[in-house]
C-alpha positions, 0 to 999 in steps of 0.5 A, a space after each residue: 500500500 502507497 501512500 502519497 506524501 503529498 495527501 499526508 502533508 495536505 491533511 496535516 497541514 489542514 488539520 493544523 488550520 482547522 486547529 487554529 479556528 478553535 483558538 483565541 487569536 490574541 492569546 492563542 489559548 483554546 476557546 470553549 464555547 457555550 452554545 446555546 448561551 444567547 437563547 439562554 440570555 434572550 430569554 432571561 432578558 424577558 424576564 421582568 421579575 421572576 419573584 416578584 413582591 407585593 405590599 398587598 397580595 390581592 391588588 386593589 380594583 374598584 367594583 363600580 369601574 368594573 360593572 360600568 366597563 362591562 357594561 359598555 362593553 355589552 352595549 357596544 360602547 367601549 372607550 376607544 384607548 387613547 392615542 399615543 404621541 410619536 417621540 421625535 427622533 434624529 434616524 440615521 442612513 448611511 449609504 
């Protein structure tokens, strides 16, 4: 059995560069990744307050808002929310 010292060299030698996408370029050590971890972190991020605490455990609510909301609702007169303004900003292009 032949074997082509051409082929040997060209599997070390791409080995070699395949070895080096796994390390850091400014320190040269090995780099580990974390996959996974922006999905972890986007969903953290979503996140408002996983333990939140309240001074009263039941929220106050007034019965007389309620009853007349339902009853607009029933009759079809339900406010219209109100409209919020547009903050003006500076929008950037580039070309």
């Amino acid at each position: 059995m032949n074997i082509d010292p051409k082929k040997v060299a060209f599997v070390l030698g791409a080995s070699a560069m395949l070895g080096a996408c796994a390390t850091d370029p400014k320190t040269g050590d090995f780099v580990q990744y974390e996959f996974g971890d922006a999905v972890k972190q986007t969903m953290m991020a979503q996140v408002v307050d996983p333990d939140p605490e309240y001074e009263t455990l039941v929220p106050e609510s007034s019965g007389e808002h309620s009853s007349a909301a339902i009853k607009r609702y029933r009759e079809g007169n339900v406010k219209e929310p109100r409209r919020q303004g547009v903050t003006s900003g500076s929008g950037g292009g580039g070309s």
